[in-house]
C-alpha positions, 0 to 999 in steps of 0.5 A, a space after each residue: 620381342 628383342 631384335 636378334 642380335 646382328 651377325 654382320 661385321 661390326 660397324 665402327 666409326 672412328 673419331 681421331 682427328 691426327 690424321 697419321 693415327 686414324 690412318 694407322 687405325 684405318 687400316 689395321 681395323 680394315 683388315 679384321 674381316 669382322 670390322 668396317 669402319 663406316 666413317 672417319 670424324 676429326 672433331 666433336 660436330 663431326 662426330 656427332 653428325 657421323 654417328 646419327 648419319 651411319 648409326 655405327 655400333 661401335 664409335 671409337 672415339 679420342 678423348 680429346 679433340 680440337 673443338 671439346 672433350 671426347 668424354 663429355 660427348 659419350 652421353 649423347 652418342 650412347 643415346 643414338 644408340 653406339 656402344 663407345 671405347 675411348 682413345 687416350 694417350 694416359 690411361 688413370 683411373 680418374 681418366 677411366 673413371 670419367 669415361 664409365 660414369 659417362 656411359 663409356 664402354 672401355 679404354 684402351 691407350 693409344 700406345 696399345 698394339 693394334 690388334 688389341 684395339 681390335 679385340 677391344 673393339 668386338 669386346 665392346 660390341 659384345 657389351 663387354 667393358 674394357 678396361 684394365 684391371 687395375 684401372 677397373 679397381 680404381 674405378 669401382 672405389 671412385 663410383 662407389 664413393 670409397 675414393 673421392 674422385 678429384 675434381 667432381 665438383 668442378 661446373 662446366 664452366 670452371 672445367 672450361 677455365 681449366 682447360 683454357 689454363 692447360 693450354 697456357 691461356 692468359 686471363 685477357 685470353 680466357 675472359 675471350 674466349 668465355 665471353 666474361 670479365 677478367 673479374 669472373 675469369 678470376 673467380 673461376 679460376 679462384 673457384 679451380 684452386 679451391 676445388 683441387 685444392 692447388 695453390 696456383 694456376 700451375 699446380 692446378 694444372 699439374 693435379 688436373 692432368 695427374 687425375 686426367 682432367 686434361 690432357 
């Protein structure tokens, strides 16, 4: 027999590791006699700690933080069973695609006026998806194979290596940081190019943030 549906306020955790943003977003959602906010993370470790220790219904979740990719962590907050809307301060339809094939509920831009955070927020409880309808035509033609999405085929490590380039990282400075040799460092970075189909780090880079890769 299904759980009935609960009727209390939606339990939100929110992951926003600017503190002036989350403050702002704090305290708007406070105000919704219909949210709580259970908890604040400012990292991916803390968000993944705070969604299994207050199991909200809701994670509110910015795309990127200090220790990884937002997105990437969708997948293992739906499986303790929370219901995601992501925070971005570009909103494309590679990015939005990005966050449905993770299991993402909705999108919704940092610029946006804070009571339309918080309809998206009981929208998303609801089990409603939230995105714009024009990114939603995007994203449909990228999951159905009518538009290739750039970048799909990039590996984990390679999406690592070109995030490290995003960040103006040297070759000395990403081989450090991935733990391999500037001979690998130059294949990844090879293997970028190839898969984006840029000439350089810079236009890789430049195509990368246009289809949402990085920010």
């Amino acid at each position: 027999m299904p759980e009935p549906p609960n009727t209390g306020p939606i339990r939100m955790l929110l992951v926003e590791d600017h503190d002036m943003v989350a403050e702002a977003i704090g305290l708007a959602l406070q105000r919704d006699p219909g949210v709580v906010v259970v908890a604040t993370a400012r990292s991916v470790r803390e968000a993944r700690d705070a969604t299994a220790r207050h199991r909200p219904d809701v994670v509110v979740l910015d795309r990127r933080l200090p220790d990884g990719d937002g997105v990437a962590l969708i997948p293992h907050l739906r499986g303790l069973g929370a219901r995601v809307l992501v925070l971005t301060g570009e909103a494309t339809a590679a990015v939005a695609t990005r966050v449905a094939d993770a299991g993402g509920s909705g999108l919704v831009l940092k610029s946006a006026r804070l009571d339309h955070l918080a309809d998206a927020v009981r929208r998303v409880a609801r089990g409603e998806a939230v995105f714009d309808g024009n990114l939603l035509t995007g994203v449909l033609d990228r999951l159905t194979g009518r538009v290739r999405a750039t970048g799909t085929s990039l590996t984990a490590r390679e999406r690592e290596t070109l995030e490290l380039l995003a960040d103006g990282a040297s070759t000395d400075e990403i081989g450090h940081r991935l733990g391999v040799t500037r001979n690998t460092v130059r294949n990844h970075v090879q293997r970028v190019l190839d898969k984006l189909g840029a000439r350089s780090k810079l236009e890789a880079v430049s195509i990368a943030r246009r289809e949402g890769l990085v920010d």
